[in-house]
OpenMM code with the backbone's topology and positions (N, CA, C; nanometers):
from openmm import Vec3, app, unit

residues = "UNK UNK UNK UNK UNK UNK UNK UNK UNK UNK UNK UNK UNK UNK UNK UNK UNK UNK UNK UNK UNK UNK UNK UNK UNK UNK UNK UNK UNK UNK UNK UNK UNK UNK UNK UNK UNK UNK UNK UNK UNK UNK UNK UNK UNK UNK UNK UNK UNK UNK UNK UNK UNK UNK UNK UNK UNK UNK UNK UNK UNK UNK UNK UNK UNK UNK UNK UNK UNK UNK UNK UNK UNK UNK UNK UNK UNK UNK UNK UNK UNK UNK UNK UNK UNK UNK UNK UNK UNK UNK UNK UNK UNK UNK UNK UNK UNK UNK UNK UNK UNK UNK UNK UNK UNK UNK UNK UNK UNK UNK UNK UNK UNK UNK UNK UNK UNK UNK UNK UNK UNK UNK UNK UNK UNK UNK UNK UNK UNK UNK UNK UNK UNK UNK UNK UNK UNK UNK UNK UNK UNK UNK UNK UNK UNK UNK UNK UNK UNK UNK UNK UNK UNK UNK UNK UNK UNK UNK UNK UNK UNK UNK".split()
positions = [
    Vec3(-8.9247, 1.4308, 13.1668),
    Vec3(-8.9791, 1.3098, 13.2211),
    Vec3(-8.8648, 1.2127, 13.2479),
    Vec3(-8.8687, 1.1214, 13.3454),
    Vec3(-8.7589, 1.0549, 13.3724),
    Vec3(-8.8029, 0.9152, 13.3513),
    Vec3(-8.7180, 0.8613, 13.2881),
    Vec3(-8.6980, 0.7538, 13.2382),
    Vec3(-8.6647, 0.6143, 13.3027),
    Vec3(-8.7305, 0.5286, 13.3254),
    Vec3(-8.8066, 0.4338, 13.4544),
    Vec3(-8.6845, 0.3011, 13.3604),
    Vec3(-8.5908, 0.2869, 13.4374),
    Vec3(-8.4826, 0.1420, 13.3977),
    Vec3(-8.5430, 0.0241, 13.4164),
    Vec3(-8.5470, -0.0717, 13.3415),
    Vec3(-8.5612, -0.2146, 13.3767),
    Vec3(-8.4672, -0.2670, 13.5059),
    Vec3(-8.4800, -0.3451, 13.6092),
    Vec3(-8.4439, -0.4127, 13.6988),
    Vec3(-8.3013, -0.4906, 13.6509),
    Vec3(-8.1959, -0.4848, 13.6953),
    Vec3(-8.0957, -0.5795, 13.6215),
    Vec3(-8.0894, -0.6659, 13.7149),
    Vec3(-8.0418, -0.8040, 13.6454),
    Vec3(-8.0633, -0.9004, 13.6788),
    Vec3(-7.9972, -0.9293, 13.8302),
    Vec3(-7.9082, -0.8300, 13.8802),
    Vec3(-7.8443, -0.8453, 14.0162),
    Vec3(-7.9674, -0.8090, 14.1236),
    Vec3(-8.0343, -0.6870, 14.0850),
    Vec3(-8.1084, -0.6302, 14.1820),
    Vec3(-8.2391, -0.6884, 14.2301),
    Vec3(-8.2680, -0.8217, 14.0966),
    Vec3(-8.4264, -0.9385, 14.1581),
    Vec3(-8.4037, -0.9966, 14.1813),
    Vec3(-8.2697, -1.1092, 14.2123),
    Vec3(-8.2219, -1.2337, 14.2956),
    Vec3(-8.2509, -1.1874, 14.4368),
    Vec3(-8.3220, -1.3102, 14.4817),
    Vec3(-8.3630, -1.3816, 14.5887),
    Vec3(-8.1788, -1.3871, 14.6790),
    Vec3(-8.1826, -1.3207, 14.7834),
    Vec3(-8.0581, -1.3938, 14.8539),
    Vec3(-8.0536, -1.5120, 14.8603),
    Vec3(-7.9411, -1.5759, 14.8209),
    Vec3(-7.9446, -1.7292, 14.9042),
    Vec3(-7.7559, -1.7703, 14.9974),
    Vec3(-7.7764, -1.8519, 15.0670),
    Vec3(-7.6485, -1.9106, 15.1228),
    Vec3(-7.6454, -2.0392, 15.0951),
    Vec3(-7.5057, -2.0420, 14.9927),
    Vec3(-7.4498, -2.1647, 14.9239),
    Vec3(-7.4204, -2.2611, 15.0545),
    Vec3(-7.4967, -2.3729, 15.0177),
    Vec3(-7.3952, -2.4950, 15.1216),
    Vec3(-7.3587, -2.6319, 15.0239),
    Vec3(-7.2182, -2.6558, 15.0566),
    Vec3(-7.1307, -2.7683, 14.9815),
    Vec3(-7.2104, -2.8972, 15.0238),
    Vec3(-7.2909, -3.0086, 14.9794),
    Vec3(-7.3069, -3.1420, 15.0124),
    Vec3(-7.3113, -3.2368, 14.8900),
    Vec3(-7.3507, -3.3690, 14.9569),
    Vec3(-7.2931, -3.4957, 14.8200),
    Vec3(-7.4225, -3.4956, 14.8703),
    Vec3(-7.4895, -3.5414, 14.7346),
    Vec3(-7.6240, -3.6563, 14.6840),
    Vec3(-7.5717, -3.7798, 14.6556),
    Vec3(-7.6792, -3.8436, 14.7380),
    Vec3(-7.6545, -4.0335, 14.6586),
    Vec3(-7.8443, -4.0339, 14.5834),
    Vec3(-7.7708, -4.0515, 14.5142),
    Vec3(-7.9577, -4.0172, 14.4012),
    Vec3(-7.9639, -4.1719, 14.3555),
    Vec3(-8.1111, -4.2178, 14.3736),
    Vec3(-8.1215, -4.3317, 14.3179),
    Vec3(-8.0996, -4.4120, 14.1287),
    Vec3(-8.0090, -4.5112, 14.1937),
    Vec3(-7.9663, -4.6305, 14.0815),
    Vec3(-7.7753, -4.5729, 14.0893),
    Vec3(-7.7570, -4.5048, 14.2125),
    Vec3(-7.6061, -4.5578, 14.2551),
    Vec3(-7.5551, -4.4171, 14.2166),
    Vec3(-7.6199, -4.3373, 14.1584),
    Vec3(-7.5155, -4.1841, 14.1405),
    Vec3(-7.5344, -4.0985, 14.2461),
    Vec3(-7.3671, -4.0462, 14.2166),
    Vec3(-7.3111, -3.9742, 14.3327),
    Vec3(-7.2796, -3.8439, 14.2724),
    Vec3(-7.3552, -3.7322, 14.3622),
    Vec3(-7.3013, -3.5715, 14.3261),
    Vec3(-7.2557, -3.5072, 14.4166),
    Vec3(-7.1355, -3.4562, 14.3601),
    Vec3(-7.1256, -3.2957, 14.4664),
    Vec3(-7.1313, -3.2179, 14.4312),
    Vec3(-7.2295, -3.1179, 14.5321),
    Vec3(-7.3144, -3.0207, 14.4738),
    Vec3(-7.3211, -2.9195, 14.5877),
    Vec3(-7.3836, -2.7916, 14.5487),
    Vec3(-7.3853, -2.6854, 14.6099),
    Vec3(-7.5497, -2.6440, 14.5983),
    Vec3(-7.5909, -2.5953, 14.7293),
    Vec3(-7.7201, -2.6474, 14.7029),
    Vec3(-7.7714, -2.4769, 14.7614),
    Vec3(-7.8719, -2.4341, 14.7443),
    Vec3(-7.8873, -2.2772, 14.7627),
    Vec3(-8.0041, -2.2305, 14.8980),
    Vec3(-7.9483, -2.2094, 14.9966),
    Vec3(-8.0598, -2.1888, 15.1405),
    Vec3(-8.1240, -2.0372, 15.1262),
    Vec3(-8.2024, -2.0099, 15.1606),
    Vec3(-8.3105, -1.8590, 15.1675),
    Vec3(-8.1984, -1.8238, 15.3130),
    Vec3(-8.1543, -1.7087, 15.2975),
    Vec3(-8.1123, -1.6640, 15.4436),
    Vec3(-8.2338, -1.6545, 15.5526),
    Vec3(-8.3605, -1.6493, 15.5510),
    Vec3(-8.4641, -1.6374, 15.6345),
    Vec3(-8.5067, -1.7061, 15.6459),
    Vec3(-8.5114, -1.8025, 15.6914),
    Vec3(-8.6082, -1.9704, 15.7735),
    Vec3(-8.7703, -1.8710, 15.7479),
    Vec3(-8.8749, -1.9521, 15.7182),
    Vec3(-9.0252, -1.9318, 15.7117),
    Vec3(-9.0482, -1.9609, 15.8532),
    Vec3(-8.9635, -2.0340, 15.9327),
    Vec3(-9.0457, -2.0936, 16.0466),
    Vec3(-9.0006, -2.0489, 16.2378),
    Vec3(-8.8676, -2.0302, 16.1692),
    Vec3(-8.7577, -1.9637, 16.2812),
    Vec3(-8.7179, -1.8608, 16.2843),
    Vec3(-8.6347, -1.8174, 16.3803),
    Vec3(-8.5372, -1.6496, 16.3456),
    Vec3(-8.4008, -1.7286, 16.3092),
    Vec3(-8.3454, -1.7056, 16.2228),
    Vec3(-8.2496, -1.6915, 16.1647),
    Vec3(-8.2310, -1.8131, 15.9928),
    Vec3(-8.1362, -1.8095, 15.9309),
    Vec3(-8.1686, -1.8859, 15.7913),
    Vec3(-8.1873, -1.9827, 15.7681),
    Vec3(-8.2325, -2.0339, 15.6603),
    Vec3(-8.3146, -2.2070, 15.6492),
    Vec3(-8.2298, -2.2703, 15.6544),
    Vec3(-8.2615, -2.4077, 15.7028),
    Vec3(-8.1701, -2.4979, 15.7335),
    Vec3(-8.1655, -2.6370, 15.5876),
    Vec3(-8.1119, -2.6609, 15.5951),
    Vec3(-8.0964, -2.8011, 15.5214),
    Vec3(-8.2196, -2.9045, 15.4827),
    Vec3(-8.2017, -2.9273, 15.6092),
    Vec3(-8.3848, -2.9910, 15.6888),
    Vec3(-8.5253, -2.9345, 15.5703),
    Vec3(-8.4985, -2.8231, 15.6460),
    Vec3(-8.6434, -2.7253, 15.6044),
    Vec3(-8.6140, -2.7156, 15.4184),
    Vec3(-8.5447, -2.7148, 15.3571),
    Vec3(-8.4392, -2.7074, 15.2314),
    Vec3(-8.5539, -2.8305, 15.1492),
    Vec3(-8.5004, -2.9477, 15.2135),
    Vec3(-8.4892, -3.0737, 15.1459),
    Vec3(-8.7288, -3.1437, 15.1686),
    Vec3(-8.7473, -3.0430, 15.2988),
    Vec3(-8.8831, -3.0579, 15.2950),
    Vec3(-8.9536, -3.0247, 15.2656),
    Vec3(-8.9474, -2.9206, 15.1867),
    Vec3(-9.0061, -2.8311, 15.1392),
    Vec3(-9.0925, -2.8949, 15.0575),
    Vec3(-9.2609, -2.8312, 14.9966),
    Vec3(-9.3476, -2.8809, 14.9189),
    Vec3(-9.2796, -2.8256, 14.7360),
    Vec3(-9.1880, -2.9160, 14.7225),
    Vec3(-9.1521, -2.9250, 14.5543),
    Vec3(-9.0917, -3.0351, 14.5045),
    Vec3(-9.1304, -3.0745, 14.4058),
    Vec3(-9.0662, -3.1983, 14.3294),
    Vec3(-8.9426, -3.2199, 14.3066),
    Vec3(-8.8817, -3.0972, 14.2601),
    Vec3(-8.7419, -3.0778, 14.2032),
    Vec3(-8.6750, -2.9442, 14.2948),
    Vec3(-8.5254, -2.9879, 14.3095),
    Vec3(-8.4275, -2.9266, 14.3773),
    Vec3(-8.3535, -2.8776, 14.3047),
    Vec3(-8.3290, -2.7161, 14.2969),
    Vec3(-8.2151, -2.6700, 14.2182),
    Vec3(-8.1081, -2.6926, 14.2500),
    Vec3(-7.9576, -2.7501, 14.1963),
    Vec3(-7.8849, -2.7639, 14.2866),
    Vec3(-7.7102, -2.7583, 14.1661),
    Vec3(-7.6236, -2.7013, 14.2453),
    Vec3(-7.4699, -2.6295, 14.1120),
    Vec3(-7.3737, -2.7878, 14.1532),
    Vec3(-7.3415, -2.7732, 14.0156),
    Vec3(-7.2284, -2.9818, 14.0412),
    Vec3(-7.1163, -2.8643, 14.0794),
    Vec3(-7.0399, -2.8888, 14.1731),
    Vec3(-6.9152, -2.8587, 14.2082),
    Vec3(-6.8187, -2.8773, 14.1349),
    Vec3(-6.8187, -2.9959, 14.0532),
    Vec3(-6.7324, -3.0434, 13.9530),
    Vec3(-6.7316, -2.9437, 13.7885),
    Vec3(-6.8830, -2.9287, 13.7253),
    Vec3(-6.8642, -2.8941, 13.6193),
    Vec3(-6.8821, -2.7306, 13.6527),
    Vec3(-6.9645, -2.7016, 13.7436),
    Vec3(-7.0397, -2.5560, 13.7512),
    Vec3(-7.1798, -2.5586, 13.6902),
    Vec3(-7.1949, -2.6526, 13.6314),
    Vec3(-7.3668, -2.6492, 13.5615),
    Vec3(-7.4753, -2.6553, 13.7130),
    Vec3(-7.5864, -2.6010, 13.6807),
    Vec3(-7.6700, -2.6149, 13.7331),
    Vec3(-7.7808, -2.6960, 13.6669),
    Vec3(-7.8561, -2.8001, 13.7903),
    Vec3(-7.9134, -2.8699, 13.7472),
    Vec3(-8.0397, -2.8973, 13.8245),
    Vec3(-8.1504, -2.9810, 13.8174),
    Vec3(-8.2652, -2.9856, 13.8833),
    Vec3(-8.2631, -3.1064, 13.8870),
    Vec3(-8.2736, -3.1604, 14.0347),
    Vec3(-8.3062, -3.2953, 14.0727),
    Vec3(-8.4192, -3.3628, 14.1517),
    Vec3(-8.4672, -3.4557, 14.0940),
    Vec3(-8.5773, -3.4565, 14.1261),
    Vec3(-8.5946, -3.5361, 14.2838),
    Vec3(-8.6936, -3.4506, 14.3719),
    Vec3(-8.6384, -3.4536, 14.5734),
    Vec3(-8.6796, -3.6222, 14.5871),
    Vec3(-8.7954, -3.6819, 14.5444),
    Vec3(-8.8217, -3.8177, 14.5874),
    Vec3(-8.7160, -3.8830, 14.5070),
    Vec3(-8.5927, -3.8533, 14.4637),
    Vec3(-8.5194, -3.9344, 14.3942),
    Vec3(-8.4205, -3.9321, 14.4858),
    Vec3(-8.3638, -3.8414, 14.5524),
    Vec3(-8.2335, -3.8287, 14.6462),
    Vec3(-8.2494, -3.9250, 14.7915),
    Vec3(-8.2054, -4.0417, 14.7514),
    Vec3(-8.1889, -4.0827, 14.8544),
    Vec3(-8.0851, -4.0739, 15.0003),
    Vec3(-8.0343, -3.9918, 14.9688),
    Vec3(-7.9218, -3.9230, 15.0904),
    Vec3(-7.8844, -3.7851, 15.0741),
    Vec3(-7.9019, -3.7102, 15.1265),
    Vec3(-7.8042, -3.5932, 15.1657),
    Vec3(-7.6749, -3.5946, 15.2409),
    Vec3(-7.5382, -3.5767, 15.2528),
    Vec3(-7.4524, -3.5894, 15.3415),
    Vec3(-7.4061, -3.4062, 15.3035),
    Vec3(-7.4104, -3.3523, 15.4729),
    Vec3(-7.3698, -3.2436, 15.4538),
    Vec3(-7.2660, -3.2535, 15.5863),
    Vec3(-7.1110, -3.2235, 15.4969),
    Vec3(-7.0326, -3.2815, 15.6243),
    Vec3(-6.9577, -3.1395, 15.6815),
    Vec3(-7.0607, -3.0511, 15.6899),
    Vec3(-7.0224, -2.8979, 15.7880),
    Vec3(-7.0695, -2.9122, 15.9410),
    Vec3(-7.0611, -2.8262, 16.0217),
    Vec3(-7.0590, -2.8224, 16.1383),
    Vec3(-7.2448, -2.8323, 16.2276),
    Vec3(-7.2625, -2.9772, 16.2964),
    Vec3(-7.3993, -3.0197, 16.2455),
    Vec3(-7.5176, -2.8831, 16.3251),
    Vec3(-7.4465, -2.8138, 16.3938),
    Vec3(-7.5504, -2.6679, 16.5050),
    Vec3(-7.5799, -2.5876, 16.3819),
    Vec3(-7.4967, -2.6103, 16.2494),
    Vec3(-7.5226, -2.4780, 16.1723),
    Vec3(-7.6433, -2.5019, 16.0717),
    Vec3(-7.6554, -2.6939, 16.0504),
    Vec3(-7.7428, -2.7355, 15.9503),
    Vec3(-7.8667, -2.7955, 16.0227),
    Vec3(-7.8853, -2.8036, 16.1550),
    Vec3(-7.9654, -2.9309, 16.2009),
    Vec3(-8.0984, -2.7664, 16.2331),
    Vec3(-8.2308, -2.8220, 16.2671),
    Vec3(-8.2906, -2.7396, 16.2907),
    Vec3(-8.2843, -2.6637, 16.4198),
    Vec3(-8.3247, -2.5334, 16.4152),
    Vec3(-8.3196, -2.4454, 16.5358),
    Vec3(-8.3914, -2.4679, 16.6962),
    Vec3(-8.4491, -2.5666, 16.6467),
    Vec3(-8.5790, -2.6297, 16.7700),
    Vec3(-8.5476, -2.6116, 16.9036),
    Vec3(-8.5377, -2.5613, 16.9496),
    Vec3(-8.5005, -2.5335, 17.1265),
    Vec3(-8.5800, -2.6248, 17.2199),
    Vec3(-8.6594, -2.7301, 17.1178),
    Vec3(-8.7731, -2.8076, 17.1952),
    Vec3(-8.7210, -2.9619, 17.1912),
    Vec3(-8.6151, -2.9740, 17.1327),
    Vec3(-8.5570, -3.1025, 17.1275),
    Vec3(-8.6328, -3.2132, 17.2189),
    Vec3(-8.6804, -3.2703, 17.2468),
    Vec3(-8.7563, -3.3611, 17.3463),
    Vec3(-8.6634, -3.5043, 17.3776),
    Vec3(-8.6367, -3.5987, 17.2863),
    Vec3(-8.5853, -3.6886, 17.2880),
    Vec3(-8.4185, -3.7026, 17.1602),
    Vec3(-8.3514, -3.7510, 17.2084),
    Vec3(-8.2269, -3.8032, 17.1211),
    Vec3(-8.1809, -3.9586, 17.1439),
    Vec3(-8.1615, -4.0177, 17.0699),
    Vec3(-8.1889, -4.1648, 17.0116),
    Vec3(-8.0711, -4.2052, 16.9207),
    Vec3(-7.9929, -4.3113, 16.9875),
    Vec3(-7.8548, -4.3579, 16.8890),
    Vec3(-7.9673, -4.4686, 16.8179),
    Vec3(-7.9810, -4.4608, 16.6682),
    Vec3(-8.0287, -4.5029, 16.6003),
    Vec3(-7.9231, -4.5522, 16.4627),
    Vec3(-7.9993, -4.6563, 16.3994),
    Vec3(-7.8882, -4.7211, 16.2720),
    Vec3(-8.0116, -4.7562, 16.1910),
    Vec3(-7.9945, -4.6691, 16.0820),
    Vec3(-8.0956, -4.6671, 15.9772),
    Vec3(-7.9873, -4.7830, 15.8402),
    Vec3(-8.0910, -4.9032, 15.8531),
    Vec3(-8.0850, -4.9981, 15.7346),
    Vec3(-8.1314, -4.9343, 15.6056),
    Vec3(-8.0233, -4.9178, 15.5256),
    Vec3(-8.1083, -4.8429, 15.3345),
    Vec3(-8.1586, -4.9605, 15.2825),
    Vec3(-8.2679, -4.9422, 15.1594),
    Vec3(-8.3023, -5.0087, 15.0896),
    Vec3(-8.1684, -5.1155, 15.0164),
    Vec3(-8.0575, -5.0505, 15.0151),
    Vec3(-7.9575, -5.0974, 14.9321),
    Vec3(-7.8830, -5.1667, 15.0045),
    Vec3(-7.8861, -5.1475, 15.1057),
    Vec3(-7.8037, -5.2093, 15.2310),
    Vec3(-7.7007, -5.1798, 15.2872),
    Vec3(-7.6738, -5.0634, 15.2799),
    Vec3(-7.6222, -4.9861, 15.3342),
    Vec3(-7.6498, -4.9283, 15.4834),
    Vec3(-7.5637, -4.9168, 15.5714),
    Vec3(-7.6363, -4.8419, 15.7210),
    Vec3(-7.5409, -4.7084, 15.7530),
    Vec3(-7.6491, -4.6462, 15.8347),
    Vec3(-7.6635, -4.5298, 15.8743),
    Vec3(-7.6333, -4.5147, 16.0401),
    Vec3(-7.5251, -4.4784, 16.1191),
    Vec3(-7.5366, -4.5155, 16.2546),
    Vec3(-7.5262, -4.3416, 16.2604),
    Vec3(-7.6261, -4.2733, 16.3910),
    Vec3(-7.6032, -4.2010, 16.4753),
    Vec3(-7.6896, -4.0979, 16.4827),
    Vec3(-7.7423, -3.9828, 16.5515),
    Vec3(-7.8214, -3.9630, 16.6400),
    Vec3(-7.9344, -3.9322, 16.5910),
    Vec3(-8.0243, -3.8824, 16.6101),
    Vec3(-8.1754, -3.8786, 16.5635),
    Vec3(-8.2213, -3.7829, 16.6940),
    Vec3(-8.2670, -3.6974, 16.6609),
    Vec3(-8.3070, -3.5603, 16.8131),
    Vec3(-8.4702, -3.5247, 16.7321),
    Vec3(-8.5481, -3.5444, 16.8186),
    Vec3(-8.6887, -3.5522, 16.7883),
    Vec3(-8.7609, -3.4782, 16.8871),
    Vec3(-8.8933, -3.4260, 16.8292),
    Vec3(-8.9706, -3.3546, 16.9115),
    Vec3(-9.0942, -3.3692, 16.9369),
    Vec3(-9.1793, -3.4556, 16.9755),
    Vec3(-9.3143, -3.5024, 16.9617),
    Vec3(-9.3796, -3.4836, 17.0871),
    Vec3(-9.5011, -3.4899, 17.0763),
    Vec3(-9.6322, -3.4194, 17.1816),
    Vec3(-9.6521, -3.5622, 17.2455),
    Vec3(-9.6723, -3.5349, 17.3805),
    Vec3(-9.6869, -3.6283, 17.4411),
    Vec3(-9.7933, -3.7453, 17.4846),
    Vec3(-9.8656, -3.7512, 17.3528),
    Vec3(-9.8798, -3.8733, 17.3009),
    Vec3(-9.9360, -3.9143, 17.2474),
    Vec3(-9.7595, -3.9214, 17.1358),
    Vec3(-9.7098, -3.9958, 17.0383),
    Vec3(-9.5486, -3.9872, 17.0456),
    Vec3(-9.5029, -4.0246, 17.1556),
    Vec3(-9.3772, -3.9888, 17.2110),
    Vec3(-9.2733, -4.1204, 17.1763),
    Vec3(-9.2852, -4.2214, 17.1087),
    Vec3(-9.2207, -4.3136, 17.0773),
    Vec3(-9.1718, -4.2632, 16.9723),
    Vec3(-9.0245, -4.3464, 16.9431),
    Vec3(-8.9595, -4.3086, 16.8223),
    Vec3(-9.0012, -4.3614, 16.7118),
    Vec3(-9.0978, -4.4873, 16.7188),
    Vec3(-9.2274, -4.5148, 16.5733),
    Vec3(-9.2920, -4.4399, 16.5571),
    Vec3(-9.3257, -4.3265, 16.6815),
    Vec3(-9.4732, -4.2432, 16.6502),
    Vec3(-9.4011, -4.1511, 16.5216),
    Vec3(-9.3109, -4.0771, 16.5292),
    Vec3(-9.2188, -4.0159, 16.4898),
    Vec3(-9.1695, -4.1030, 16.3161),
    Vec3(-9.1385, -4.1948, 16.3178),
    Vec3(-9.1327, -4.2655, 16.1953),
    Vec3(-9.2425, -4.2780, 16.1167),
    Vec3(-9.3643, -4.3038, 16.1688),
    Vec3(-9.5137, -4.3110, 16.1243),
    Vec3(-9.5447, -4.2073, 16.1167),
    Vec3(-9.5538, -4.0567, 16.2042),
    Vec3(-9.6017, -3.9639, 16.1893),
    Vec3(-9.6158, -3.8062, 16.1339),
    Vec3(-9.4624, -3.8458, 16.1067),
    Vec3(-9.3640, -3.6724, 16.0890),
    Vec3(-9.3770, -3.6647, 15.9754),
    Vec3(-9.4150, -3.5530, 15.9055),
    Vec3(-9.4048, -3.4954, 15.7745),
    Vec3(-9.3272, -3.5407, 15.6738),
    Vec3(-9.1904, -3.4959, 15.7846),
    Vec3(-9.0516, -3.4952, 15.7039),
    Vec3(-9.0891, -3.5695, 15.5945),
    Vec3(-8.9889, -3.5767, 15.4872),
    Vec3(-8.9809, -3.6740, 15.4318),
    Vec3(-8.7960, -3.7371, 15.4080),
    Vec3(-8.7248, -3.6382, 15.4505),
    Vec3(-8.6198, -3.6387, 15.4852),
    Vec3(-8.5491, -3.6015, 15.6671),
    Vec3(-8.5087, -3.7633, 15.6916),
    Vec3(-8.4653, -3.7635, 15.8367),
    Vec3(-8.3392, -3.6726, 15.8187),
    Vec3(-8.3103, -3.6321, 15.9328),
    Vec3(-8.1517, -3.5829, 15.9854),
    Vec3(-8.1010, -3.6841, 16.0889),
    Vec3(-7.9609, -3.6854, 16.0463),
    Vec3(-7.9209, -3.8244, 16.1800),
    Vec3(-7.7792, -3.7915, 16.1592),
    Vec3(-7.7239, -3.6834, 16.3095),
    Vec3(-7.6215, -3.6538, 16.3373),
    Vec3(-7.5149, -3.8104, 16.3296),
    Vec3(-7.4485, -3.7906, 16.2430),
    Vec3(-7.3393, -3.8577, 16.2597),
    Vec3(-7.1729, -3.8288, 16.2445),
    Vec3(-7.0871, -3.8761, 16.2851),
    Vec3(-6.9227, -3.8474, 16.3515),
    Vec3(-6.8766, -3.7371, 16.2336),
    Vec3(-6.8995, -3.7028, 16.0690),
    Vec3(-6.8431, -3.5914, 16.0542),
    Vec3(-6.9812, -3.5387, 15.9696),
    Vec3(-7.1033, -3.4905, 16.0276),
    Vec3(-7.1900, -3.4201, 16.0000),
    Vec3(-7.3163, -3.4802, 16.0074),
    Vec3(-7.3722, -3.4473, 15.9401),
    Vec3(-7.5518, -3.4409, 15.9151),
    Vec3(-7.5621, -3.5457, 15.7924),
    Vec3(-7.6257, -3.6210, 15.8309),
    Vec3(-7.6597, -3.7254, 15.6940),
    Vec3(-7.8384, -3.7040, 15.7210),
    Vec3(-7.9362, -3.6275, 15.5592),
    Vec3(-8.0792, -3.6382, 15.5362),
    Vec3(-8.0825, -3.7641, 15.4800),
    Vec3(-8.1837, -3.8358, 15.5381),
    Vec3(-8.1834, -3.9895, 15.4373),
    Vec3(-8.3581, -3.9633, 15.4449),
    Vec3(-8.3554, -3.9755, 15.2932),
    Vec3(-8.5135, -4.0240, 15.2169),
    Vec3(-8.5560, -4.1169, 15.2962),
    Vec3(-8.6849, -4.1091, 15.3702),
    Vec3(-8.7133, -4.2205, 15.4614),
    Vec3(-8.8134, -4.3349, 15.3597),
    Vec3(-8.8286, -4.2879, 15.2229),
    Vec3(-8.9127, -4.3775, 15.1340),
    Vec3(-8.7478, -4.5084, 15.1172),
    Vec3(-8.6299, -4.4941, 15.1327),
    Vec3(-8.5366, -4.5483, 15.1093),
    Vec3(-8.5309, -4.6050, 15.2131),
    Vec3(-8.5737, -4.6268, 15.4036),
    Vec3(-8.5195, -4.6825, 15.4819),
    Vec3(-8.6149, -4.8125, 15.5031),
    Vec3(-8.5000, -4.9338, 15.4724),
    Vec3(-8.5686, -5.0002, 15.5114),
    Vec3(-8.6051, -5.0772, 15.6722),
    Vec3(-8.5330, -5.0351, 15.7823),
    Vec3(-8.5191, -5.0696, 15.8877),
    Vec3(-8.4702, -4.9804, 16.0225),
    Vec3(-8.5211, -4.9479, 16.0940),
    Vec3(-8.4648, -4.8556, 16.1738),
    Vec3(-8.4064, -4.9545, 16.3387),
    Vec3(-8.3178, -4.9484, 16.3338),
    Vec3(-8.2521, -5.0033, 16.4948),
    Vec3(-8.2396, -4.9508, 16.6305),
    Vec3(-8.3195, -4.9116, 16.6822),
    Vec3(-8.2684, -4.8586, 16.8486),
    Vec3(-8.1463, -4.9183, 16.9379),
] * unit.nanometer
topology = app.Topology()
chain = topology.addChain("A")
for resn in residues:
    res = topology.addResidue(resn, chain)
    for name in ("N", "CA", "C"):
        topology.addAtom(name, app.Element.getBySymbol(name[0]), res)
């Protein structure tokens, strides 16, 4: 009779693709962290994006400090920024439906601003860039800016500028 092995722990991990970004997590802390993508997008052909990452229906984000190596769980309505400063075609979503793009300057709760692009896709009508602020799921914007992708918690924005 042959003798049936337990699974080692290499052969039940989930693939994932590491991507390097900083958290600004609310009451002023700053992480850099390595954060873990599904190579297979649920929604597209090819692997999840950042976007799809940070929207996902869960409370808490697994995510490795670059600094110590610990892994840690952070909780998603707490992260008020994502900055992922890699190349923005590789993190932004796959959408081939892009509709509108918008130089926008997102005011933070803290007062801090946010300048640069915003690429949106909405049905035609609710085609304003409020419909889109009022209407989109997200709960984390993307807004191409000069060295990457900044997600900002939109429970954190207090002002958006056209």
């Amino acid at each position: 009779m042959n003798k049936i092995e337990p699974p080692n722990e290499e052969s039940v991990r989930v693939p994932t693709r590491p991507v390097d970004v900083e958290l600004d997590i609310d009451g002023g802390r700053k992480e850099s962290v390595t954060i873990y993508l599904d190579t297979v997008s649920e929604t597209h052909a090819g692997p999840e994006t950042v976007a799809e990452a940070l929207n996902r229906e869960r409370a808490f984000l697994p995510v490795r400090s670059r600094e110590t190596q610990e892994t840690f769980l952070v909780r998603r309505s707490a992260i008020r920024r994502v900055a992922d400063n890699h190349d923005p075609s590789k993190t932004l979503s796959h959408d081939e439906n892009v509709g509108f793009v918008d130089l926008v300057r997102l005011e933070l709760d803290s007062g801090e601003s946010i300048e640069g692009t915003l690429a949106t896709v909405l049905p035609p009508d609710r085609s304003r860039l409020s419909d889109f602020f009022n209407f989109t799921d997200a709960q984390f914007i993307a807004v191409e800016v000069i060295d990457g992708v900044n997600y900002v918690n939109r429970d954190y924005i207090s002002v958006v500028w056209l």
